[in-house]
Phi, psi and omega in degrees: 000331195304315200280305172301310188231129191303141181081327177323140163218105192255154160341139203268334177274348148291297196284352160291313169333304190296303188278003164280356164263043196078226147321159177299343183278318187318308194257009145306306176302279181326287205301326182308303197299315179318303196301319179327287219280334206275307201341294199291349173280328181260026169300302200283030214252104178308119145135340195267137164255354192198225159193148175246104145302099216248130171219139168332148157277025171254353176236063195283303213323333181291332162283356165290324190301310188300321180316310196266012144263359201267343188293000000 
């Protein structure tokens, strides 16, 4: 994404996260889980009411997934 899509900057320690988990279902699953977790930091962020959550349109299903790790 860094390479692709103009203003993205993802992280260096995010993107290590990803290829250390393996195969592509693997760091399908690690991305999922990463949107989680940023989800849950920023419920505690004062002020933030909400998030735009974003996906390819050949991978919508992945934003059901992060939902249903974020409850």
């Amino acid at each position: 994404m860094n390479d692709n899509l103009f203003g993205v900057s993802v992280p260096e320690s995010v993107l290590d996260r990803m290829q250390k988990a393996g195969d592509k279902v693997a760091q399908k699953r690690e991305g999922i889980r990463i949107c989680a977790e940023l989800l849950e930091q920023y419920r505690e962020i004062v002020g933030v009411a909400g998030v735009h959550i974003m996906a390819l349109a050949s991978n919508m299903k992945a934003i059901a997934a992060v939902l249903a790790q974020h409850r």
